[in-house]
Biopython code that builds the backbone (N, CA, C, O; Angstrom):
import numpy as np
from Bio.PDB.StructureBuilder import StructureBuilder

atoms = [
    (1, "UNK", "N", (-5.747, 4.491, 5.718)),
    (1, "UNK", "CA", (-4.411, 4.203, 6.181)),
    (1, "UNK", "C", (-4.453, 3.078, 7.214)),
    (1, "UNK", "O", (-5.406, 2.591, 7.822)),
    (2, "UNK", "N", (-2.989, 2.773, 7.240)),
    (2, "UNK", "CA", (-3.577, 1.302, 8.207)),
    (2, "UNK", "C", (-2.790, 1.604, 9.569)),
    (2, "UNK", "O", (-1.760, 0.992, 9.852)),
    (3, "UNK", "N", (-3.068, 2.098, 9.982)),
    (3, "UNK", "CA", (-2.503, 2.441, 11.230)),
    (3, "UNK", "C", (-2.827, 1.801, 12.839)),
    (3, "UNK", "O", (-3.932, 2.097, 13.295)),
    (4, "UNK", "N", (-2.056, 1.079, 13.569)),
    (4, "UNK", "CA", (-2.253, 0.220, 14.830)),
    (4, "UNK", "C", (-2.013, 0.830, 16.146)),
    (4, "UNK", "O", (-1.129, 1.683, 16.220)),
    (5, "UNK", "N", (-2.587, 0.553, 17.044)),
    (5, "UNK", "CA", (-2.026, 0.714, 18.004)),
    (5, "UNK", "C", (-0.851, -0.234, 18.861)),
    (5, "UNK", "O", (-1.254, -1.305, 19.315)),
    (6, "UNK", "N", (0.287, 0.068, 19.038)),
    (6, "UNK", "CA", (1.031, -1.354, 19.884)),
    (6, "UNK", "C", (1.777, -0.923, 20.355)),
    (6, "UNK", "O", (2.393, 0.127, 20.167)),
    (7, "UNK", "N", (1.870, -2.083, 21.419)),
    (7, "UNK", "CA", (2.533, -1.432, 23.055)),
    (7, "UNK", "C", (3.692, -1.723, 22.708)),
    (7, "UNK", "O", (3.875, -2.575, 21.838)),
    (8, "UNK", "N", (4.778, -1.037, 23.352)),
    (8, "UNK", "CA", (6.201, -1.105, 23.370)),
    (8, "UNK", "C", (6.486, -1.859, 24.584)),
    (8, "UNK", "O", (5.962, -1.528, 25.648)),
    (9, "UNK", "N", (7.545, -3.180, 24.468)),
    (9, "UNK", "CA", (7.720, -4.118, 25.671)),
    (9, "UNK", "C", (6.349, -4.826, 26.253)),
    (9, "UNK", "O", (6.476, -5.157, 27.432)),
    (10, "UNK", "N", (5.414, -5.045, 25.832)),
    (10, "UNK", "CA", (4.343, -5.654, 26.425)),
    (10, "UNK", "C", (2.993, -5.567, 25.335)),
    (10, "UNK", "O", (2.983, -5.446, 24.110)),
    (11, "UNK", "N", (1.865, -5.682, 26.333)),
    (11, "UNK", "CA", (0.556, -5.974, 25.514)),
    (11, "UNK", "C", (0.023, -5.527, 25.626)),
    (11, "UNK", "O", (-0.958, -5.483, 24.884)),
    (12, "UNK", "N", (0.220, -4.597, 26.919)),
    (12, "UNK", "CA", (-1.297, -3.559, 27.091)),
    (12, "UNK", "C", (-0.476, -2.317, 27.993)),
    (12, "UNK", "O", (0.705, -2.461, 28.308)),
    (13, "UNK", "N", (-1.363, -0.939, 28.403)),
    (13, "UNK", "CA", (-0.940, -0.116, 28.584)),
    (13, "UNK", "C", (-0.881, -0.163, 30.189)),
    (13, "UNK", "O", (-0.441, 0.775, 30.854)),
    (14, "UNK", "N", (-1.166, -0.854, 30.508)),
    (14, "UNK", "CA", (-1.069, -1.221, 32.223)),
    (14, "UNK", "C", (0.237, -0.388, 33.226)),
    (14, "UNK", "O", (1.446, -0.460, 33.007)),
    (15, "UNK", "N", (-0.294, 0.213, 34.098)),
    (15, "UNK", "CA", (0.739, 0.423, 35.165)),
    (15, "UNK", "C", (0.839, -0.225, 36.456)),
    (15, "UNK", "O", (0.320, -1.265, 36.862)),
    (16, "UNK", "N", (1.472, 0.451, 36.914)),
    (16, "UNK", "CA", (1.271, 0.155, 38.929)),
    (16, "UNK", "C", (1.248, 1.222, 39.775)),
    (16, "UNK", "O", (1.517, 2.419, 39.675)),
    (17, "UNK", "N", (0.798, 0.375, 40.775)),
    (17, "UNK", "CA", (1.141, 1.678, 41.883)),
    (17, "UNK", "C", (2.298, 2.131, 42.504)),
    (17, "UNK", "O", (3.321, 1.571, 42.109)),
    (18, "UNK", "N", (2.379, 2.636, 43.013)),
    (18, "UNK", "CA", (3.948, 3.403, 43.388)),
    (18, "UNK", "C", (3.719, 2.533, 44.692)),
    (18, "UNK", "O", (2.627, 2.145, 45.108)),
    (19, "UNK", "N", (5.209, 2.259, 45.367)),
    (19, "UNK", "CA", (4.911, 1.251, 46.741)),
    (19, "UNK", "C", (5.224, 2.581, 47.399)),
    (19, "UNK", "O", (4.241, 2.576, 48.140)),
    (20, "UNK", "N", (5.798, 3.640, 47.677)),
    (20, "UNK", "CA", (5.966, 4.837, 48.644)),
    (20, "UNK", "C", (4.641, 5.174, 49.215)),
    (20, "UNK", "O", (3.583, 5.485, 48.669)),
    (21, "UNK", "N", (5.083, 4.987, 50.860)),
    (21, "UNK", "CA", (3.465, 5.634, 51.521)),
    (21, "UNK", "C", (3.346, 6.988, 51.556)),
    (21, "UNK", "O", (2.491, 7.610, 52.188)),
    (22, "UNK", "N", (4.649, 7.674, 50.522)),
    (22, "UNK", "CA", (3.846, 9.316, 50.658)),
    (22, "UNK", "C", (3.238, 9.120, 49.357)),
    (22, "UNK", "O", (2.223, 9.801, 49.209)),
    (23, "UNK", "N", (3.520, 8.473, 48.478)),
    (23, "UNK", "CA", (2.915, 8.896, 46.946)),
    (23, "UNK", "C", (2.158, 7.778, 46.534)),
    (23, "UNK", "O", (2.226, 7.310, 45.398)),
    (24, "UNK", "N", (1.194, 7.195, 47.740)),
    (24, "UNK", "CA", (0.480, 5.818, 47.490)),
    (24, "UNK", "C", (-0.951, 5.875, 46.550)),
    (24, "UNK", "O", (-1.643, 4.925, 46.182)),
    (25, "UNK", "N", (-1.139, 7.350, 46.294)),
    (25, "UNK", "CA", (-2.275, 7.391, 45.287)),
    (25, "UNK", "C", (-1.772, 7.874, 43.845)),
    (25, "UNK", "O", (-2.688, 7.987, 43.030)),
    (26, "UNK", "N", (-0.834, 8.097, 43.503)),
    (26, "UNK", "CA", (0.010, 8.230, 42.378)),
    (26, "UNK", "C", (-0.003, 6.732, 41.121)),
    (26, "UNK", "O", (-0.266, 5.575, 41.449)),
    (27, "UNK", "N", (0.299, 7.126, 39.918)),
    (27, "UNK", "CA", (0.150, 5.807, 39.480)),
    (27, "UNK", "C", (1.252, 6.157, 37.935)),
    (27, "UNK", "O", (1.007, 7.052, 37.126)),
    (28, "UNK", "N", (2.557, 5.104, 37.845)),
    (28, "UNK", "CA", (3.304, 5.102, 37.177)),
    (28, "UNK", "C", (2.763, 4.217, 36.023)),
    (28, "UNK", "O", (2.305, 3.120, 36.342)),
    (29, "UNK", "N", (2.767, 4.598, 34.646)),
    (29, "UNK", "CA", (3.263, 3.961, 33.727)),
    (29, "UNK", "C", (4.171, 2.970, 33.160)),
    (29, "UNK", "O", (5.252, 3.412, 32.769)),
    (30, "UNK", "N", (3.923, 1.542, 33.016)),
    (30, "UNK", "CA", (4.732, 0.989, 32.470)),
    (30, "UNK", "C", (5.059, 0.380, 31.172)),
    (30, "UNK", "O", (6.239, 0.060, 31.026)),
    (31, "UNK", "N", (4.336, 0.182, 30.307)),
    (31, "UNK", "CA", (4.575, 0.093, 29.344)),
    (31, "UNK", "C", (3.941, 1.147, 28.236)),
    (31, "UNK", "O", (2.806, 0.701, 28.071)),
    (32, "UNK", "N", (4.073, 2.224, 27.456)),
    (32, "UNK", "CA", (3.740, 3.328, 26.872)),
    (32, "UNK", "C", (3.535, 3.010, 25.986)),
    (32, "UNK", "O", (4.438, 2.258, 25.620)),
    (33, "UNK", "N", (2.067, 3.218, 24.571)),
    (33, "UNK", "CA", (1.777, 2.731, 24.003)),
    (33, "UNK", "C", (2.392, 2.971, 22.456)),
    (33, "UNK", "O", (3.584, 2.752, 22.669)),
    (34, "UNK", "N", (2.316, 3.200, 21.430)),
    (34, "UNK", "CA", (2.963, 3.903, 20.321)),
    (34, "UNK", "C", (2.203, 3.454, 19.135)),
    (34, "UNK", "O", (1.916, 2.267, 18.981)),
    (35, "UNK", "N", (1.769, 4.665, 18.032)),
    (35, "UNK", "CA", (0.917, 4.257, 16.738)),
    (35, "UNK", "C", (1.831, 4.216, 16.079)),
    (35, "UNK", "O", (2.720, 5.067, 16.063)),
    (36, "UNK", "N", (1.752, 2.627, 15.018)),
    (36, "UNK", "CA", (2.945, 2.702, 14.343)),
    (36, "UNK", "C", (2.002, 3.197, 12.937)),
    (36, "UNK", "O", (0.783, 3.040, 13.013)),
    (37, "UNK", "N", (2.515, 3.710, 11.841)),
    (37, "UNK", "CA", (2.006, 3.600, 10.100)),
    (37, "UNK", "C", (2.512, 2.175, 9.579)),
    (37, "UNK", "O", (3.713, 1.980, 9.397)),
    (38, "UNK", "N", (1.621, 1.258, 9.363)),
    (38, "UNK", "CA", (2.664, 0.361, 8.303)),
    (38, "UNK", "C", (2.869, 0.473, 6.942)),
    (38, "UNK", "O", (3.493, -0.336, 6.255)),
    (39, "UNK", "N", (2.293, 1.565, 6.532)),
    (39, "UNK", "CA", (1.882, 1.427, 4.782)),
    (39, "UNK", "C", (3.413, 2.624, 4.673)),
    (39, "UNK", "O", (4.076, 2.734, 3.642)),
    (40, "UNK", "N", (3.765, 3.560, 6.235)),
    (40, "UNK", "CA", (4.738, 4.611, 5.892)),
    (40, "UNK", "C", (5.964, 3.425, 5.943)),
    (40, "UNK", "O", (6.985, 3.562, 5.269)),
    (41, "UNK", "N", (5.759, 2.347, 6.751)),
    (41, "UNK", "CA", (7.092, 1.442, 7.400)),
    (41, "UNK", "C", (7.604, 0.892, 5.938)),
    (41, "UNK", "O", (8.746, 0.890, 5.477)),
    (42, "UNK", "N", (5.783, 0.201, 5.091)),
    (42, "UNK", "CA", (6.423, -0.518, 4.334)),
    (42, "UNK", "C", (6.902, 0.521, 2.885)),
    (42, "UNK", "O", (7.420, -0.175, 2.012)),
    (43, "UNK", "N", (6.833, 1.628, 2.612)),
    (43, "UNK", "CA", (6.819, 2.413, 2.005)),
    (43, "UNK", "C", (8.529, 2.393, 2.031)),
    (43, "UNK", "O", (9.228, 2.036, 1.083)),
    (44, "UNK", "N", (9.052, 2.896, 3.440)),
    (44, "UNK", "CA", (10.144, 3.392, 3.516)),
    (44, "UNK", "C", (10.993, 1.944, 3.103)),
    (44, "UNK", "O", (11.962, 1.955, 2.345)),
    (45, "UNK", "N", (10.520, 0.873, 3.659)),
    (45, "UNK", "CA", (11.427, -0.161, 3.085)),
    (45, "UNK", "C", (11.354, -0.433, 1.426)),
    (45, "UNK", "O", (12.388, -0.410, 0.758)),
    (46, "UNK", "N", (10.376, -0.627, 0.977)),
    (46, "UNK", "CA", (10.652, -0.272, -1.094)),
    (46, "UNK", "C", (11.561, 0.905, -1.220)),
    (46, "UNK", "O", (12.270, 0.583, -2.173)),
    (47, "UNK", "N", (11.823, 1.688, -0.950)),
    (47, "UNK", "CA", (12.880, 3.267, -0.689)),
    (47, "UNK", "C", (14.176, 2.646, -0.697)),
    (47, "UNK", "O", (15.084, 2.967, -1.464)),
    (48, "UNK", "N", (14.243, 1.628, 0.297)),
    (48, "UNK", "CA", (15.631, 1.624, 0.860)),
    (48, "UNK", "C", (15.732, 0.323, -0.192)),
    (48, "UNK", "O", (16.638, 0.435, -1.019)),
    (49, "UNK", "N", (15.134, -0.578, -0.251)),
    (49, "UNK", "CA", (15.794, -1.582, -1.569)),
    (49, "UNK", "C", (15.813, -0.871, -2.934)),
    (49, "UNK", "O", (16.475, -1.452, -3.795)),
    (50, "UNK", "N", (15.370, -0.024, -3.199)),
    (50, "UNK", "CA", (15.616, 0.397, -4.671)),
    (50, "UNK", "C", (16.697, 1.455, -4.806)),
    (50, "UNK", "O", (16.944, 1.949, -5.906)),
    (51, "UNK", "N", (17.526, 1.912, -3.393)),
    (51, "UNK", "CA", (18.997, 2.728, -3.197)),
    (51, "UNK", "C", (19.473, 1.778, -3.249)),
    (51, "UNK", "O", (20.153, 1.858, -4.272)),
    (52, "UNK", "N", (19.679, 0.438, -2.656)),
    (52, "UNK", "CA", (20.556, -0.706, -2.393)),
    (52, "UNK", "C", (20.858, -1.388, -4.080)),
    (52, "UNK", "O", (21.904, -1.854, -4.531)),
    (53, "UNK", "N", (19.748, -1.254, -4.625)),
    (53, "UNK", "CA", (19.700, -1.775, -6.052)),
    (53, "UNK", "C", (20.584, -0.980, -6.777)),
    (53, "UNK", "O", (21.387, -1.729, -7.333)),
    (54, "UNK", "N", (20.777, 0.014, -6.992)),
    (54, "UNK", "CA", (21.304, 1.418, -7.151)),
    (54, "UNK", "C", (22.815, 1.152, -7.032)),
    (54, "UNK", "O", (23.643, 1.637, -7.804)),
    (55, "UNK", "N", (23.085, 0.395, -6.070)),
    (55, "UNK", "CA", (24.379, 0.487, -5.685)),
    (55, "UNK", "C", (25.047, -0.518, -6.135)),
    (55, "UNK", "O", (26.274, -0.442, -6.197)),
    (56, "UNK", "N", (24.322, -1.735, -6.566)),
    (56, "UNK", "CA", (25.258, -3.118, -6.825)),
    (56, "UNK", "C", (25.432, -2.862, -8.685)),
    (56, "UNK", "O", (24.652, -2.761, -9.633)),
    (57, "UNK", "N", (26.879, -2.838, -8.490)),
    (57, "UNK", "CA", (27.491, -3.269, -9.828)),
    (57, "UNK", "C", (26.452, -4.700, -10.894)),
    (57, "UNK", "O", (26.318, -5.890, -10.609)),
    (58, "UNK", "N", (26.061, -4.148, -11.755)),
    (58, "UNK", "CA", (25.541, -5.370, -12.427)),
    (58, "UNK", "C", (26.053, -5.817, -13.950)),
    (58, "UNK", "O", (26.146, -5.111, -14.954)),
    (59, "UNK", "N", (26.311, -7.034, -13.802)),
    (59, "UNK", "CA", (26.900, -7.886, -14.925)),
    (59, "UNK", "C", (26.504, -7.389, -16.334)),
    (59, "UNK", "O", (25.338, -7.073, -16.572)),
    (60, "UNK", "N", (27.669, -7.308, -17.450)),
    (60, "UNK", "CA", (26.799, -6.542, -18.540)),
    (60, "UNK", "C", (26.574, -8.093, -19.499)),
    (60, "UNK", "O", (27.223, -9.054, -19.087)),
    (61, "UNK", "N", (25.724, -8.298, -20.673)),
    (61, "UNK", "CA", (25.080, -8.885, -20.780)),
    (61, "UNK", "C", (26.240, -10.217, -21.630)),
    (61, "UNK", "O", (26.025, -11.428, -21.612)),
    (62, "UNK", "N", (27.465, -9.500, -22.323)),
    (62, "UNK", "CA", (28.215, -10.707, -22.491)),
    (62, "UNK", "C", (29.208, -11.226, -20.879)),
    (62, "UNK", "O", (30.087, -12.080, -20.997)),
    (63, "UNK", "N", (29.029, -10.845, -20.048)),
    (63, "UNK", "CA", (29.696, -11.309, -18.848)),
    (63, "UNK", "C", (28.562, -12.592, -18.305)),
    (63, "UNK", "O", (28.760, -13.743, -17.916)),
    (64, "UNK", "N", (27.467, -11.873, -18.471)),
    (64, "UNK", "CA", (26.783, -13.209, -17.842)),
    (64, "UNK", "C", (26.747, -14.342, -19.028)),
    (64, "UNK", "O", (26.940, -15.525, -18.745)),
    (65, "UNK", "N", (26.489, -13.915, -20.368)),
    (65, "UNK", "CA", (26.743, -15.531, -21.194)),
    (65, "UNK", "C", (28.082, -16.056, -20.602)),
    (65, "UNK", "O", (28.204, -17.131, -20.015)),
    (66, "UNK", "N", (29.015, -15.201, -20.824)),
    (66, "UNK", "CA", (30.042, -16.377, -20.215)),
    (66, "UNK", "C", (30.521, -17.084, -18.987)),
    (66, "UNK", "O", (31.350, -17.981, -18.833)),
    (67, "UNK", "N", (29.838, -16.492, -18.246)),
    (67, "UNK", "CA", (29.610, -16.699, -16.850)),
    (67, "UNK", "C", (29.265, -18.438, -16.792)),
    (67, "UNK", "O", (29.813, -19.457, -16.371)),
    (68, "UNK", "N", (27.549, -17.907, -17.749)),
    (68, "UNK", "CA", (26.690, -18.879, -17.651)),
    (68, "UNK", "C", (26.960, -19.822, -18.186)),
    (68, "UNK", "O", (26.324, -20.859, -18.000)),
    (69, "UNK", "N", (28.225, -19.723, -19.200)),
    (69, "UNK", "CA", (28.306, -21.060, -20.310)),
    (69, "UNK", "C", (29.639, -21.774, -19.162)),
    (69, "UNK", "O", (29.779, -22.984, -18.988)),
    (70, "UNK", "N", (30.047, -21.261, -18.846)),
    (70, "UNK", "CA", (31.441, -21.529, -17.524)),
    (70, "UNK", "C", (30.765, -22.835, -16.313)),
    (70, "UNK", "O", (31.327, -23.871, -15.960)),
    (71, "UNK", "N", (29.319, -22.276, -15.872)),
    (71, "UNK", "CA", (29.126, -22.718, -15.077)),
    (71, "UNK", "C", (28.410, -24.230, -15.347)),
    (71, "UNK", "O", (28.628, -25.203, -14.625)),
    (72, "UNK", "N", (27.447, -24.242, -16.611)),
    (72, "UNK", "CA", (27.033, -25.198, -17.205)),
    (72, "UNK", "C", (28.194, -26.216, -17.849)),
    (72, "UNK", "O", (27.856, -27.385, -17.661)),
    (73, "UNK", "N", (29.075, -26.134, -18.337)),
    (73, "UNK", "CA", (30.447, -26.858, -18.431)),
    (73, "UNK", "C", (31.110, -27.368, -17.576)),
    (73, "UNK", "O", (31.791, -28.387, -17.687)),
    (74, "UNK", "N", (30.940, -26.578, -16.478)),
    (74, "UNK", "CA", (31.995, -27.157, -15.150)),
    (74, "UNK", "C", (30.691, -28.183, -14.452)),
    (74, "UNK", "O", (30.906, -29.151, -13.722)),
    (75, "UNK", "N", (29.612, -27.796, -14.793)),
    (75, "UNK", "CA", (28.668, -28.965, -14.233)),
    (75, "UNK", "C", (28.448, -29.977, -15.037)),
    (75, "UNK", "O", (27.901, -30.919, -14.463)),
    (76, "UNK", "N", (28.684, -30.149, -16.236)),
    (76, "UNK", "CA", (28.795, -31.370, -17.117)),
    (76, "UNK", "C", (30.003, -31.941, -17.022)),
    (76, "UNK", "O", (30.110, -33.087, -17.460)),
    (77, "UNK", "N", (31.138, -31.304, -16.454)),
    (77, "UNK", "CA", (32.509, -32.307, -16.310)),
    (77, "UNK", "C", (31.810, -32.663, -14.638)),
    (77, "UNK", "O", (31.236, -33.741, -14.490)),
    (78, "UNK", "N", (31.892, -31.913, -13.729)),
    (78, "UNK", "CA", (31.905, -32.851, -12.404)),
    (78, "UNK", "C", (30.811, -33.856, -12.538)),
    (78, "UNK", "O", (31.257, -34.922, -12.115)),
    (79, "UNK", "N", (29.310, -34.023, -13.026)),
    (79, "UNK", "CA", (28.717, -34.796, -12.994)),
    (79, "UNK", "C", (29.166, -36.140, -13.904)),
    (79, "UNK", "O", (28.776, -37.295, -13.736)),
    (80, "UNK", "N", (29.945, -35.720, -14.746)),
    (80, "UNK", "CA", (30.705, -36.698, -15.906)),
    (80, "UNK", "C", (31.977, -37.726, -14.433)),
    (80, "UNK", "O", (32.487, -38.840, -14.552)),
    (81, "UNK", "N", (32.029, -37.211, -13.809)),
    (81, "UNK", "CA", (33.469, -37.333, -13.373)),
    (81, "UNK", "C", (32.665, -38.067, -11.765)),
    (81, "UNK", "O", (33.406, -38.881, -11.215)),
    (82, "UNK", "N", (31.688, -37.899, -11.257)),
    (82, "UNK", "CA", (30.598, -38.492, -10.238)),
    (82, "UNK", "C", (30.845, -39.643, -10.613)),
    (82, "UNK", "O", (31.520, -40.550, -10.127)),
    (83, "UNK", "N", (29.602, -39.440, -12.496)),
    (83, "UNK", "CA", (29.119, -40.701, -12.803)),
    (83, "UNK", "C", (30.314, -41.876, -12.912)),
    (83, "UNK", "O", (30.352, -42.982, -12.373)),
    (84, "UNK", "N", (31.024, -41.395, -13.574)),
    (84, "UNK", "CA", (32.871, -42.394, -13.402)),
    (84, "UNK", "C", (33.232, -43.304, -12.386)),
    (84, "UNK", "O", (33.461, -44.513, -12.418)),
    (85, "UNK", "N", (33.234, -42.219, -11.202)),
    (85, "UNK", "CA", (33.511, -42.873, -9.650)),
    (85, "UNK", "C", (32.032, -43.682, -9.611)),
    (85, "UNK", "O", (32.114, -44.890, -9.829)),
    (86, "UNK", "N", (31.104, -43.304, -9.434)),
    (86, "UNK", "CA", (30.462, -43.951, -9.611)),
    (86, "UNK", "C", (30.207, -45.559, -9.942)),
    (86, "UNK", "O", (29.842, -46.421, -9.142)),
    (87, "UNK", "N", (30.503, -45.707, -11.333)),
    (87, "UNK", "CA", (30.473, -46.580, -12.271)),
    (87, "UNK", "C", (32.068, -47.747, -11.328)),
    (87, "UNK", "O", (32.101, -48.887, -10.866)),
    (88, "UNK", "N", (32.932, -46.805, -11.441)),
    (88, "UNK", "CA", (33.908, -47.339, -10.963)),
    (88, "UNK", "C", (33.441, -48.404, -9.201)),
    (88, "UNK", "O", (33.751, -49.530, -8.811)),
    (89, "UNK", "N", (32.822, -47.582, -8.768)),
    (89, "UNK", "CA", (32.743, -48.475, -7.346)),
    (89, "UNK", "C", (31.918, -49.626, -7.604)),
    (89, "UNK", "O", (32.079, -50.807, -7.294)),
    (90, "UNK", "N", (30.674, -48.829, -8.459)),
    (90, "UNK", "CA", (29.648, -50.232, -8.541)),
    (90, "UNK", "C", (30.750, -51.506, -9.136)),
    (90, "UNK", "O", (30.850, -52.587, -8.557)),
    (91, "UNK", "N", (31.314, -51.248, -10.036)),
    (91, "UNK", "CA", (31.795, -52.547, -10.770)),
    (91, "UNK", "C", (32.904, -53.138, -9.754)),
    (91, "UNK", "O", (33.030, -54.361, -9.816)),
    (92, "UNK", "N", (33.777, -52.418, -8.773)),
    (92, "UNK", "CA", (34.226, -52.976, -7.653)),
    (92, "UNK", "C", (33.433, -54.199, -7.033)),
    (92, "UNK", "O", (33.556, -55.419, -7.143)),
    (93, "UNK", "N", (32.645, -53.444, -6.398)),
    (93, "UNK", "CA", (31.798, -53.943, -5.299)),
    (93, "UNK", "C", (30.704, -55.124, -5.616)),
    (93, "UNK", "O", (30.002, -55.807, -4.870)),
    (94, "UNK", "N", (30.906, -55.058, -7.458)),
    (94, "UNK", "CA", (29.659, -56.530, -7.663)),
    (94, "UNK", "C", (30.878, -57.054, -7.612)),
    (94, "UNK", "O", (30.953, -57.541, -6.484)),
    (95, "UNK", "N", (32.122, -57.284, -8.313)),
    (95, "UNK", "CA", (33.542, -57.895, -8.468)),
    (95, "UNK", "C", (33.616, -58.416, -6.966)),
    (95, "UNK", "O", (33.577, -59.646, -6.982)),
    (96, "UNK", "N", (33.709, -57.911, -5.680)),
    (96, "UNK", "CA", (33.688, -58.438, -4.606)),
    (96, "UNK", "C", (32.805, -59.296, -4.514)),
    (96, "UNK", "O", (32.965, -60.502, -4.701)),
    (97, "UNK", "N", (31.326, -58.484, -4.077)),
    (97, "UNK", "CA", (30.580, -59.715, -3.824)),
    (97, "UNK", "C", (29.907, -61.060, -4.907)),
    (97, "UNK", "O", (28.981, -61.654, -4.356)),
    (98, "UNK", "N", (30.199, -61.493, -6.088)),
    (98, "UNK", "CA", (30.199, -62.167, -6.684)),
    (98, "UNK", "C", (30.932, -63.329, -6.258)),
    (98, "UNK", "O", (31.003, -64.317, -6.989)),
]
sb = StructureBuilder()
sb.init_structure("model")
sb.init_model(0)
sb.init_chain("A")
sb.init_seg("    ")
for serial, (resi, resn, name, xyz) in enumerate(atoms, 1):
    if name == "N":
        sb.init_residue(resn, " ", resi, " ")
    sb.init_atom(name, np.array(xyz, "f"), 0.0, 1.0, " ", f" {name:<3s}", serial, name[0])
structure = sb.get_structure()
């Protein structure tokens, strides 16, 4: 298993001393350490995308041909309709500078 040790808010498990001169041999904790699992972390995340998958409505198979034929059409007219303007400025602009 792959399991780490890592500090929460910091890098190491380090404390301090207490500044009170009654409790000057006392010693507080400041950053507390914590073992994480990553194989449980990454486990639980494949879990949670394959509920999420679960949940999205998906296209049935003549929705996406027509989807797809929609979108390939509307990209052969605007690039048709570029190249135009296009065509159109160049022949302006030699017409000018000529």
């Amino acid at each position: 298993m792959l399991r780490t040790l890592v500090c929460i808010n910091g890098r190491s498990s380090a404390g301090r001393a207490l500044v009170s001169k009654t409790r000057c041999r006392e010693f507080e904790s400041l950053r507390p350490c914590k073992q994480y699992n990553y194989m449980e972390k990454l486990t639980k995340f494949f879990e949670s995308v394959v509920a999420e998958f679960k949940k999205v409505s998906w296209p049935t198979q003549q929705e996406l041909i027509d989807n797809t034929i929609i979108v390939v059409v509307f990209s052969i007219i605007l690039s048709a309709f570029i190249f135009g303007v296009d065509q159109l400025y160049s022949t302006v602009l030699e017409a000018i500078y000529k």
